[in-house]
N, C-alpha and C positions, 0 to 999 in steps of 0.2 A: 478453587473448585477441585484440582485434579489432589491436591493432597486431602482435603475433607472424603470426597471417594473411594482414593486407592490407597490412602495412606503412605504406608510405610515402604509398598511397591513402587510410588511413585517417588517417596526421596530417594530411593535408592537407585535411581531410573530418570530422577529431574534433568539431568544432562540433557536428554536427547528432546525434553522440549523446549530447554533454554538454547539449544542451537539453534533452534527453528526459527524464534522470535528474534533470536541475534540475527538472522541473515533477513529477514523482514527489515532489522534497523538499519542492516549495509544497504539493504535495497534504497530504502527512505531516503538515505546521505548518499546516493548517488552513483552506486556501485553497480554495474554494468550484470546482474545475474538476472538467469532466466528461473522464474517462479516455480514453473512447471515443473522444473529440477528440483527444486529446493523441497518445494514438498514429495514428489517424488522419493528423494534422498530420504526425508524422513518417515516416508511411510514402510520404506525397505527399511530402513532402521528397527523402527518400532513393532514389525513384523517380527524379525529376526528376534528380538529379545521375547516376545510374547508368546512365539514359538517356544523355546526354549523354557520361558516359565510355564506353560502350559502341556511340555511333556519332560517332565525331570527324570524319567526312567531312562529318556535316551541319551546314549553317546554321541554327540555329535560335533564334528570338529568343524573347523571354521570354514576348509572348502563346501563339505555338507549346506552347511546352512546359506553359505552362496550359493549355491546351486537351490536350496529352498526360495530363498526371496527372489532369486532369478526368474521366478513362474509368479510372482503377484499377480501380474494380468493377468493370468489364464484359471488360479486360483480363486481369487478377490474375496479374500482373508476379511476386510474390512465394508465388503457390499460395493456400493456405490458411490458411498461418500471420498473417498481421494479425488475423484474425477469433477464430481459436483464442487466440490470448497476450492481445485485448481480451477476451474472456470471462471466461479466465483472473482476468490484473491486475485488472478491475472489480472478481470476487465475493474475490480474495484482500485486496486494496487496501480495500475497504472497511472489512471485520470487521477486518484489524490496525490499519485507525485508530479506529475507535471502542473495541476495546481499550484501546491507547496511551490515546486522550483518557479512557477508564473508570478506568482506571489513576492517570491525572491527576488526575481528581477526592476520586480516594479516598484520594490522598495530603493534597491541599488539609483535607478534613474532618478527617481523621485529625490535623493538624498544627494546626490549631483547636480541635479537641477536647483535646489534653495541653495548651491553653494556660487551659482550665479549671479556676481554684483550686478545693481545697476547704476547709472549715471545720477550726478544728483538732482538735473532737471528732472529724470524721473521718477526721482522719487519724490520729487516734489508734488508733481501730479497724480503721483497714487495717493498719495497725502490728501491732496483735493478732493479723489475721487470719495476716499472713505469718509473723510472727516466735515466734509465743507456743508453737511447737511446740521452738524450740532454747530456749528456756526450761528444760522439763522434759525436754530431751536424747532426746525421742523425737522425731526429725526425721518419721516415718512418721504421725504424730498431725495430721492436718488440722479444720478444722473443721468444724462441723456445714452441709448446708444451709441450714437455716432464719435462724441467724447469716449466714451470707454474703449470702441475699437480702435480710435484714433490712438492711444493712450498704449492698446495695449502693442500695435504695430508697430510704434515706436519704442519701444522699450521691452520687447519680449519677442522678438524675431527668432530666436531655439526654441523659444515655447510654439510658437506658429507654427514652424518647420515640424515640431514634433505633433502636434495636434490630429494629424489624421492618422500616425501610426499608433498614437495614443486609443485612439478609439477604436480601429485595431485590436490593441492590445487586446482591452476591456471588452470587446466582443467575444475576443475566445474566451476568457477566461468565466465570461456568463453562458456560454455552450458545453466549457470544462465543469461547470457548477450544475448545470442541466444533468449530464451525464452521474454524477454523483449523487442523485434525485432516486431512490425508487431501491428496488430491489439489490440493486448492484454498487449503491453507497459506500462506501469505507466504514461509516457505523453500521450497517448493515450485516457485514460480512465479520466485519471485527468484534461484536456483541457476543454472537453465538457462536463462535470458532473454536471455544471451550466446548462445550455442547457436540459440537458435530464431531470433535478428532474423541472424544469421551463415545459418542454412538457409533464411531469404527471400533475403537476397542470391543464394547458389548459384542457387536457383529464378529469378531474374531474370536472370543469367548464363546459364543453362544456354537460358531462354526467349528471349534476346536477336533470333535471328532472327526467331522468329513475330511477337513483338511488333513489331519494326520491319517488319514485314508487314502488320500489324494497322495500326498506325497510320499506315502510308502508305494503305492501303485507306481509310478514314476520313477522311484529307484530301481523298483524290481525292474522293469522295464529298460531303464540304462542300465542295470547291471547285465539282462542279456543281449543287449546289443554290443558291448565290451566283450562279452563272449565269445 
């Protein structure tokens, strides 16, 4: 989307949104960063350069234009939209990775758990339990409770023991899947995230001259206070 748009300004400029979604995928694999920053970082970024493509008559060295991006808040070059899409990504970004990593774990258990042999009387009796109805040709014949708990007590005592942290488990993970529901979804936020960092730019276009208003006011001003 961003190259059909901006073209040739945006390969020449891809970097700064291929960091973005790179630090998205640290985030997913596990890597301890705060969101709020990340986009942050990138909206100071993409400030700074759109700056600079939108006044090419000025000289401006590199302290300059830190001192430009140093005032985003107060400028807000891009409107509303950084504050709304960090909201957003934090509460979405969050719940789908602790998902994912829920997810993970109960794979891990689950694949330890079948690596649990059992005895051969017991496996005799699960034998029983599944198969003893094609026997007598009445496939609809299952067994009684009391036989299965018997069955499973005796031959599944880690399974037992795990059974209530098991449900547990799957409880949160259906109030992690709630949270993931509605506006604040991971497809939600991830869909149109193209779209929204595309409607900061327009905003910083469209704002082009206030701001270089704004911050030529601001120089002049620190420059008489250095006075």
């Amino acid at each position: 989307m961003f190259l059909r748009t901006y073209g040739h300004l945006y390969q020449q400029n891809a970097q700064i949104f291929k960091d973005l979604f790179g630090e998205f995928e640290k985030y997913f694999n596990g890597q301890n960063l705060d969101l709020t920053k990340v986009l942050g970082n990138f909206f100071k970024t993409l400030m700074r350069k759109m700056f600079q493509l939108i006044n090419p008559e000025l000289s401006m060295t590199s302290k300059y234009l830190d001192c430009v991006t140093g005032h985003i808040d107060s400028l807000k070059p891009f409107g509303n939209v950084p504050n709304e899409l960090s909201n957003h990504i934090r509460k979405s970004f969050v719940a789908a990775r602790a998902l994912v990593g829920g997810l993970d774990v109960g794979q891990k258990v689950l694949s330890e758990m079948r690596r649990v042999s059992s005895s051969e009387s017991c496996q005799i009796s699960i034998a029983k339990m599944k198969y003893c109805s094609l026997c007598s040709e009445d496939k609809l014949l299952k067994p009684c409770p009391f036989i299965c708990q018997h069955v499973f007590n005796g031959c599944f005592l880690g399974w037992e023991a795990l059974s209530s942290t098991w449900v547990a488990y799957i409880t949160a993970l259906e109030e992690l899947t709630d949270k993931l529901i509605g506006p604040f979804s991971f497809e939600a936020v991830i869909d149109p995230i193209d779209v929204k960092i595309s409607d900061a730019i327009m905003n910083m276009q469209e704002a082009g001259l206030d701001i270089k208003k704004q911050v030529r006011n601001r120089s002049y001003s620190i420059s008489i206070r250095d006075i």
